[in-house]
PDB file of N, CA, C and O in Angstrom:
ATOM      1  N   UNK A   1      83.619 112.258  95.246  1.00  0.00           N
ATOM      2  CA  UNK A   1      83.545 111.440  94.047  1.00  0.00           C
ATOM      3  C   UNK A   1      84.763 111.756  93.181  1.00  0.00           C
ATOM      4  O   UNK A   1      84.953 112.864  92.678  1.00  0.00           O
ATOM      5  N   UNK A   2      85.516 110.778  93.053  1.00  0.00           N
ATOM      6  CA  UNK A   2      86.656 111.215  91.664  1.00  0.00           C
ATOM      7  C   UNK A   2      86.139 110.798  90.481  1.00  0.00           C
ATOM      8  O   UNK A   2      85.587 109.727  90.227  1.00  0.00           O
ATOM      9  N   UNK A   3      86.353 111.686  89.809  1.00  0.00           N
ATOM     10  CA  UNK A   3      86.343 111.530  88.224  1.00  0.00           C
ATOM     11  C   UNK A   3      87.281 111.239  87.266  1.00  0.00           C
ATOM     12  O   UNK A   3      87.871 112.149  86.685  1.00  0.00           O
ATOM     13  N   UNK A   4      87.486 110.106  87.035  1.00  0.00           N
ATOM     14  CA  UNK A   4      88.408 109.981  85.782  1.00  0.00           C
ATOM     15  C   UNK A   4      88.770 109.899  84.148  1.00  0.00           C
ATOM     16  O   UNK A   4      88.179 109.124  83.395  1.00  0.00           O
ATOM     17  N   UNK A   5      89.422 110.461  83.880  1.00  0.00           N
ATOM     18  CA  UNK A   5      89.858 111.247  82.539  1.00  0.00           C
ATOM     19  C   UNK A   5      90.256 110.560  81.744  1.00  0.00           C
ATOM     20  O   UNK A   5      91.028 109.870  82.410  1.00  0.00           O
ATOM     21  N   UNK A   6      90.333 110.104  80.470  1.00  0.00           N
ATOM     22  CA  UNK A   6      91.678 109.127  79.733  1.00  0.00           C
ATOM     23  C   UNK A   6      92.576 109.952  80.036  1.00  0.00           C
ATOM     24  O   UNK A   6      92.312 111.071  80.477  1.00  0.00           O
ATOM     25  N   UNK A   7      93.789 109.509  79.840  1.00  0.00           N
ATOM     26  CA  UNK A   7      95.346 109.634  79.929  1.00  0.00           C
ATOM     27  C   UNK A   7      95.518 110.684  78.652  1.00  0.00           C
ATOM     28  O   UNK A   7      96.190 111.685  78.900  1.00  0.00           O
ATOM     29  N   UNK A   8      95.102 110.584  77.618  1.00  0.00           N
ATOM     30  CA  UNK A   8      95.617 111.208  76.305  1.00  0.00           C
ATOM     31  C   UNK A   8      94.498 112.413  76.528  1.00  0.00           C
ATOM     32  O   UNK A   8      94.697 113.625  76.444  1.00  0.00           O
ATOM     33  N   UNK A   9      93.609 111.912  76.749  1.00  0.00           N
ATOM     34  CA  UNK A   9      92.627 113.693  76.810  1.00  0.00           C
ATOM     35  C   UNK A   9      93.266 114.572  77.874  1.00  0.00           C
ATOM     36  O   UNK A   9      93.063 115.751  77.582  1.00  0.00           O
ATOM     37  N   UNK A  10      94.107 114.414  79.232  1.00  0.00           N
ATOM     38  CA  UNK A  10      94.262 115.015  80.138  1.00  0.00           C
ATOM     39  C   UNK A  10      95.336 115.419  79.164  1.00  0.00           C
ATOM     40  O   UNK A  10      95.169 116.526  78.653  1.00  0.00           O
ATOM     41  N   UNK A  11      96.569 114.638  78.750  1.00  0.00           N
ATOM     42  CA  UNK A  11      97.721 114.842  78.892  1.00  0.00           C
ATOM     43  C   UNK A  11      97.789 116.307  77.384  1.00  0.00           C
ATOM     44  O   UNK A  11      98.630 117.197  77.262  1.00  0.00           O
ATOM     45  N   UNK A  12      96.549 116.004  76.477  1.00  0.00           N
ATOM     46  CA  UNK A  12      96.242 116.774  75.645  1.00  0.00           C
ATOM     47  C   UNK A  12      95.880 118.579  76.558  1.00  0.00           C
ATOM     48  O   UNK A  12      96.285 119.694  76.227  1.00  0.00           O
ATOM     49  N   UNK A  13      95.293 118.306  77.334  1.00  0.00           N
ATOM     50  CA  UNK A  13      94.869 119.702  78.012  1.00  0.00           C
ATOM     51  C   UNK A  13      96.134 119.761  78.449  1.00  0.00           C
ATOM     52  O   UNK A  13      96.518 120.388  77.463  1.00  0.00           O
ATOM     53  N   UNK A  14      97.117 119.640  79.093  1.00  0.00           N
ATOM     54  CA  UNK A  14      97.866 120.106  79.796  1.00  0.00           C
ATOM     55  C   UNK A  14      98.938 120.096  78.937  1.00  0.00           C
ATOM     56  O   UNK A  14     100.040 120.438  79.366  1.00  0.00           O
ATOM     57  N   UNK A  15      98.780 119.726  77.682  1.00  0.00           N
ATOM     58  CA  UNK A  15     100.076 120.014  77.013  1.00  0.00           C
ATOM     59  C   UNK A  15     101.445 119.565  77.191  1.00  0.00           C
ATOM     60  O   UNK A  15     102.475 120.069  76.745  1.00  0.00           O
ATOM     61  N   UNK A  16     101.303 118.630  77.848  1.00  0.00           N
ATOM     62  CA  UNK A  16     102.272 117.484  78.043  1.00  0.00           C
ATOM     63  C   UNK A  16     102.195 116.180  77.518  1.00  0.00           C
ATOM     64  O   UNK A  16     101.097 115.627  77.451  1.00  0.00           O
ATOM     65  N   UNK A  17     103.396 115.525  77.074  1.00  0.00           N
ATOM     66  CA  UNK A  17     103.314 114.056  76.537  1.00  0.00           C
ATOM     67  C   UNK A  17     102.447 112.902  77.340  1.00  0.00           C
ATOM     68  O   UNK A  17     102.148 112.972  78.532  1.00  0.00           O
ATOM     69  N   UNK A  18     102.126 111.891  76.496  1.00  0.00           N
ATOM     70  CA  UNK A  18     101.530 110.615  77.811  1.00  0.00           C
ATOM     71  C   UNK A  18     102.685 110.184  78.003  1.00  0.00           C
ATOM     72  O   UNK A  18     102.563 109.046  78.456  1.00  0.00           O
ATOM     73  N   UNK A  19     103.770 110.463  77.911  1.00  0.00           N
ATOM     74  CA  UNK A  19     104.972 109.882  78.905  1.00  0.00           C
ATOM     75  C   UNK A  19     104.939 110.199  80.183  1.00  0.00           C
ATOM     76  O   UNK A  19     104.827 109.598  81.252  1.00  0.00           O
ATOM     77  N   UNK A  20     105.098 111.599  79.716  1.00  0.00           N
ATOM     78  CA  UNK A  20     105.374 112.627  81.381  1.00  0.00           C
ATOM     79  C   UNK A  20     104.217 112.421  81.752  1.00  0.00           C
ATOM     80  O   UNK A  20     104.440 112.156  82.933  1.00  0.00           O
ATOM     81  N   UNK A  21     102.884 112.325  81.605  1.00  0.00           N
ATOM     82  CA  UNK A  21     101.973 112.343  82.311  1.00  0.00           C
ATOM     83  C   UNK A  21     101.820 110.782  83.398  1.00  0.00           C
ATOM     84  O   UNK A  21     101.617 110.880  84.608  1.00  0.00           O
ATOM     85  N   UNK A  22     101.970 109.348  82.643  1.00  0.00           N
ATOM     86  CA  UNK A  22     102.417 107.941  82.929  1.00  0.00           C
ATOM     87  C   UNK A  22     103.636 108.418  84.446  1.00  0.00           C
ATOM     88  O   UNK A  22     103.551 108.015  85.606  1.00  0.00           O
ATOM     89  N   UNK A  23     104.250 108.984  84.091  1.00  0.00           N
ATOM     90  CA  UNK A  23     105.391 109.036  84.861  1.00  0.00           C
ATOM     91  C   UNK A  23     105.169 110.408  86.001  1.00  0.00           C
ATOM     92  O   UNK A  23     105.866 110.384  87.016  1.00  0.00           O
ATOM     93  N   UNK A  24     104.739 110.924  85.912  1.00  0.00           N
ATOM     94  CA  UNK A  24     103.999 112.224  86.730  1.00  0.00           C
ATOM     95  C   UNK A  24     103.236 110.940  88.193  1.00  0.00           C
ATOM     96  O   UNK A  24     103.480 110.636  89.360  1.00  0.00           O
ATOM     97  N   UNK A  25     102.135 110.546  86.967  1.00  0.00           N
ATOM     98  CA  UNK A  25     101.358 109.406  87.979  1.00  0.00           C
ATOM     99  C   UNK A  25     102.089 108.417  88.854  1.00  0.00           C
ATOM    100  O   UNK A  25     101.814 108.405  90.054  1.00  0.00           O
ATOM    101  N   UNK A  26     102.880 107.691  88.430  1.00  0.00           N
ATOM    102  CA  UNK A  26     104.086 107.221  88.910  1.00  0.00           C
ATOM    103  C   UNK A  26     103.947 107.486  90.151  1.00  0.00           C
ATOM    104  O   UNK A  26     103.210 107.125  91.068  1.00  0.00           O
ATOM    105  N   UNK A  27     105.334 108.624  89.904  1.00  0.00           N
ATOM    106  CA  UNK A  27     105.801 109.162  91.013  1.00  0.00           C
ATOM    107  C   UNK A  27     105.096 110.064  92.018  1.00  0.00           C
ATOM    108  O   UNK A  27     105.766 110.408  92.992  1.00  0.00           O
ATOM    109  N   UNK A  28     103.816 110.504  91.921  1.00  0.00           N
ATOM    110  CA  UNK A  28     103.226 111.046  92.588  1.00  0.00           C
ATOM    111  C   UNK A  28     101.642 111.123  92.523  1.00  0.00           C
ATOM    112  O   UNK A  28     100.876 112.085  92.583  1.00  0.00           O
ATOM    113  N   UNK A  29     101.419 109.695  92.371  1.00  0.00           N
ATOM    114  CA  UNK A  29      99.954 109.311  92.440  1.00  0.00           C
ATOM    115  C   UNK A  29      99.918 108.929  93.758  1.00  0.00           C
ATOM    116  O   UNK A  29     100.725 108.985  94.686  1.00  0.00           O
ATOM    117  N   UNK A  30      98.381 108.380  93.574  1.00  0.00           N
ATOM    118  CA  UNK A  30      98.459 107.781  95.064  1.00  0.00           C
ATOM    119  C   UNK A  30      99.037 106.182  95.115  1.00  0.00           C
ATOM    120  O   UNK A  30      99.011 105.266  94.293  1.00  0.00           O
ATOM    121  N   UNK A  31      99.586 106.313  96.530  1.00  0.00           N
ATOM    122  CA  UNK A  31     100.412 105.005  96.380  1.00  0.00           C
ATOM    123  C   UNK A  31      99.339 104.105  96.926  1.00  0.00           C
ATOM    124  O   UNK A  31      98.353 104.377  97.611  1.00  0.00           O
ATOM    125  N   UNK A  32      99.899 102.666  96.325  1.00  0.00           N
ATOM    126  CA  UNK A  32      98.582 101.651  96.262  1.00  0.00           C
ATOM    127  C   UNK A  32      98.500 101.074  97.512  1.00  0.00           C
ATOM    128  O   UNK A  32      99.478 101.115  98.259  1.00  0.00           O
ATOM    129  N   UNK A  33      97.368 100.488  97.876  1.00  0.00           N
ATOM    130  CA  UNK A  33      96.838 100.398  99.147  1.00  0.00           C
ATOM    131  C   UNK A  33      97.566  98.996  99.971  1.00  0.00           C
ATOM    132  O   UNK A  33      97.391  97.896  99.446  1.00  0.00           O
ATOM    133  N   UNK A  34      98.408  99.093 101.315  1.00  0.00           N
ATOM    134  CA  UNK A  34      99.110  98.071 101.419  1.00  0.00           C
ATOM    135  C   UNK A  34      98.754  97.299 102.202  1.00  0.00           C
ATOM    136  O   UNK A  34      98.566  97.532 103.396  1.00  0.00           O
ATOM    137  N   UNK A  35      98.516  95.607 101.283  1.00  0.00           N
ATOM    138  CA  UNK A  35      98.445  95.489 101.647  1.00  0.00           C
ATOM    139  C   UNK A  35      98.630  93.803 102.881  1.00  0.00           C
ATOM    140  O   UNK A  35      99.053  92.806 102.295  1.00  0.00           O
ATOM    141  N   UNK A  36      98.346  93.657 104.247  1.00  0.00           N
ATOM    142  CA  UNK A  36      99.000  93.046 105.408  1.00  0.00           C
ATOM    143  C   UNK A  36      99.779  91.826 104.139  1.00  0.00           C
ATOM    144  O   UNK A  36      99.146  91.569 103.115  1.00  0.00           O
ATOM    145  N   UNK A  37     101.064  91.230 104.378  1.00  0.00           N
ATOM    146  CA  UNK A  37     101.508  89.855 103.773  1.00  0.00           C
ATOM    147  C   UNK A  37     101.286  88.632 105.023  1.00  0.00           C
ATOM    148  O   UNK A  37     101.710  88.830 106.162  1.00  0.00           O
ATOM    149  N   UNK A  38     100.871  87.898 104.799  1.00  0.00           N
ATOM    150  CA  UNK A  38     100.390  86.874 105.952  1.00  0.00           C
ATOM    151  C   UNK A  38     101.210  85.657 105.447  1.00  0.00           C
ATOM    152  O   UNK A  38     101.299  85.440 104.238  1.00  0.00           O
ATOM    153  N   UNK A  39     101.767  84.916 106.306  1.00  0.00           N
ATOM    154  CA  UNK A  39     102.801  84.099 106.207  1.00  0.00           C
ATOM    155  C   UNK A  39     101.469  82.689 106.881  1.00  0.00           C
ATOM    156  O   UNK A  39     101.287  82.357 108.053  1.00  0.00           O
ATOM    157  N   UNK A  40     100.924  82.275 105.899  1.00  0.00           N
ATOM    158  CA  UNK A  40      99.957  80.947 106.508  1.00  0.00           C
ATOM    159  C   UNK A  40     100.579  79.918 106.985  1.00  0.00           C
ATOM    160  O   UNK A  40     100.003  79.347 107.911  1.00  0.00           O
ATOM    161  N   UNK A  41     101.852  79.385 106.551  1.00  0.00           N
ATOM    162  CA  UNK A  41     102.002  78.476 107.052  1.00  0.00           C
ATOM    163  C   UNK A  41     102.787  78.812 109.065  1.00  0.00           C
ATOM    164  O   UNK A  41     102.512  78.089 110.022  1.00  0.00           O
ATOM    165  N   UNK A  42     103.436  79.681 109.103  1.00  0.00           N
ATOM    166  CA  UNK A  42     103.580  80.185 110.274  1.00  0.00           C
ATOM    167  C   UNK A  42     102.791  80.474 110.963  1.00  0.00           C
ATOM    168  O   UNK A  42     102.850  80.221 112.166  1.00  0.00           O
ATOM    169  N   UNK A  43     101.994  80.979 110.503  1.00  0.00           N
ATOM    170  CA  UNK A  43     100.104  81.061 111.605  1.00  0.00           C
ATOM    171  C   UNK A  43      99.798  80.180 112.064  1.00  0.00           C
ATOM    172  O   UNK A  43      99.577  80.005 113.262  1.00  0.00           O
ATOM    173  N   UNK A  44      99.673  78.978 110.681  1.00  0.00           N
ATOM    174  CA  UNK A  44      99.101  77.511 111.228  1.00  0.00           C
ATOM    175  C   UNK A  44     100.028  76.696 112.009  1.00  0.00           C
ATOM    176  O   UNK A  44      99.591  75.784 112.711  1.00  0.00           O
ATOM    177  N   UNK A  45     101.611  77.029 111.920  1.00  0.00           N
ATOM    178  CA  UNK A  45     101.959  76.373 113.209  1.00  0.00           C
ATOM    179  C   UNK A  45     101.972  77.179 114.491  1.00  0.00           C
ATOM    180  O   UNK A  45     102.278  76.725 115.593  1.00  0.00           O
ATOM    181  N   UNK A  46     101.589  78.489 114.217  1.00  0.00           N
ATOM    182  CA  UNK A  46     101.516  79.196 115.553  1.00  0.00           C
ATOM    183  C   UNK A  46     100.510  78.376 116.491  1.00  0.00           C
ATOM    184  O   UNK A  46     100.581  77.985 117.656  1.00  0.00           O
ATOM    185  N   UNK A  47      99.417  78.271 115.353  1.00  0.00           N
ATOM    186  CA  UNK A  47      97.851  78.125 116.195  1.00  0.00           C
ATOM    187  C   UNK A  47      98.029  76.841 116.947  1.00  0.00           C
ATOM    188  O   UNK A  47      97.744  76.485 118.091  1.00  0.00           O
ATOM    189  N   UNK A  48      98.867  75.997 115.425  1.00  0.00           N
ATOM    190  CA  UNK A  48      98.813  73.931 116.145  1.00  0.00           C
ATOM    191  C   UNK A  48      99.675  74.067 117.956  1.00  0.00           C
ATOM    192  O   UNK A  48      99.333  73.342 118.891  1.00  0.00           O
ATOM    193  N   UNK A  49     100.685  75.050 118.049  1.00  0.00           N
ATOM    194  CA  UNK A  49     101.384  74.968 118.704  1.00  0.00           C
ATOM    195  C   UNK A  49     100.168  75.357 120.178  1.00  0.00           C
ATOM    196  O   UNK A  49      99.908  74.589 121.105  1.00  0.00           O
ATOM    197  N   UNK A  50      99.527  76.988 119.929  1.00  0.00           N
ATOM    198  CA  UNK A  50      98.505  77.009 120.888  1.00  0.00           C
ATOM    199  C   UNK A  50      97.631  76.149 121.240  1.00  0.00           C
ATOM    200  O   UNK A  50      97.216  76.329 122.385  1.00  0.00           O
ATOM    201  N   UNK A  51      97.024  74.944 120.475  1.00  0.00           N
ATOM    202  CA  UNK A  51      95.656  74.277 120.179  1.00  0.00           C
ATOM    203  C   UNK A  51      96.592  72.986 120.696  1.00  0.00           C
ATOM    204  O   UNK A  51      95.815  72.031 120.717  1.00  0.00           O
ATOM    205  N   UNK A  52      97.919  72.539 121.122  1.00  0.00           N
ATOM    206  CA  UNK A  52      98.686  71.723 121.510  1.00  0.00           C
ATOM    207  C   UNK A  52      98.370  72.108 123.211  1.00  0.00           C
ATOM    208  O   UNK A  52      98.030  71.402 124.160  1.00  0.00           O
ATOM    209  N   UNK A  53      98.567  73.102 123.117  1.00  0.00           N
ATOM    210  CA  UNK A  53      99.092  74.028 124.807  1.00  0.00           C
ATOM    211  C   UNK A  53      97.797  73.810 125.709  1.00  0.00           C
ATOM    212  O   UNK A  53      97.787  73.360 126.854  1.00  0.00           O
ATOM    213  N   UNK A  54      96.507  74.302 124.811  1.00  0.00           N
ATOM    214  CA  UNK A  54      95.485  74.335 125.782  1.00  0.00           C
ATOM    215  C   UNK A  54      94.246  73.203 125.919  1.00  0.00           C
ATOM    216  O   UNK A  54      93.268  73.064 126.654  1.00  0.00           O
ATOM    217  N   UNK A  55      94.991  72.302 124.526  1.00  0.00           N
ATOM    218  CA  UNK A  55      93.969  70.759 125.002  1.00  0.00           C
ATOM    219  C   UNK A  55      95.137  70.136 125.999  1.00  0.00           C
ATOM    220  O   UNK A  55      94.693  69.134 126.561  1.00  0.00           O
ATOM    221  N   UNK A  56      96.214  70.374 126.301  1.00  0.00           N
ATOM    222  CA  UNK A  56      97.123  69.634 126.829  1.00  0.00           C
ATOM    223  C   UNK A  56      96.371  70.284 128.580  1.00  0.00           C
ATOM    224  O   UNK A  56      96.038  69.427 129.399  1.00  0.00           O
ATOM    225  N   UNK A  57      96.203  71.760 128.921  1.00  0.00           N
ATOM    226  CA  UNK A  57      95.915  72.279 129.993  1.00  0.00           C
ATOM    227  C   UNK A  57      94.480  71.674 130.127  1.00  0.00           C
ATOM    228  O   UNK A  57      93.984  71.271 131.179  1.00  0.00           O
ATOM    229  N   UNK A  58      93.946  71.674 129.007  1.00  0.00           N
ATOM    230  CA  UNK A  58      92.468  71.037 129.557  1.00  0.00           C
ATOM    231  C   UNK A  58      92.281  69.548 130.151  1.00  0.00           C
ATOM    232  O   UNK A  58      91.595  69.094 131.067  1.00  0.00           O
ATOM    233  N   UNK A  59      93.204  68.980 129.218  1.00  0.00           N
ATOM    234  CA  UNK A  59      93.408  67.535 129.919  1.00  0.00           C
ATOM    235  C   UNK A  59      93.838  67.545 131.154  1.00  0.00           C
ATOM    236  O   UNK A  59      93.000  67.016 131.883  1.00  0.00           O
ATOM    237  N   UNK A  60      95.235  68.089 132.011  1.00  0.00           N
ATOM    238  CA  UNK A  60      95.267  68.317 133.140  1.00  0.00           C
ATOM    239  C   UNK A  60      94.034  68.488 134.081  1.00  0.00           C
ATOM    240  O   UNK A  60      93.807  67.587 134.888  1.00  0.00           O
ATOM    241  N   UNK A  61      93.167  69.660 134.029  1.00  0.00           N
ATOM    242  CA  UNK A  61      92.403  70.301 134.557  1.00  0.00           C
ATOM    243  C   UNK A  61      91.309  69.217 134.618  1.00  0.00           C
ATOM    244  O   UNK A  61      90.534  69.423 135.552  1.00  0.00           O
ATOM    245  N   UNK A  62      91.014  68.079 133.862  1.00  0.00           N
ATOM    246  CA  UNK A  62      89.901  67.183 133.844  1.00  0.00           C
ATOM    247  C   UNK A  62      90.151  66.291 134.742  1.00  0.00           C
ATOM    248  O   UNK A  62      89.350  65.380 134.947  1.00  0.00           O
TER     249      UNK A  62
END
């Protein structure tokens, strides 16, 4: 379970500014979760191109 703190109460215990603390987090928080970029319109001509290929093989085959 994590527990989280305000920013100004931590940065108060540790005796550091909420700058350095903002910037502490920054640079050595956890980095945010990445994530896949999907290019839709390239998919959808991937698929038209497959869904071209195998009604075209099915027609043959009939």
């Amino acid at each position: 379970m994590v527990r989280r703190y305000p920013v100004r109460e931590v940065s108060r215990r540790l005796g550091v500014s909420t700058h350095s603390l903002y910037k502490w987090m920054k640079l050595f928080g956890d980095p945010a979760p990445k994530v896949p970029v999907v290019d839709h319109e390239a998919e959808n001509r991937r698929l038209k191109r497959e869904l071209a290929r195998v009604t075209e093989e099915r027609d043959i085959l009939n």
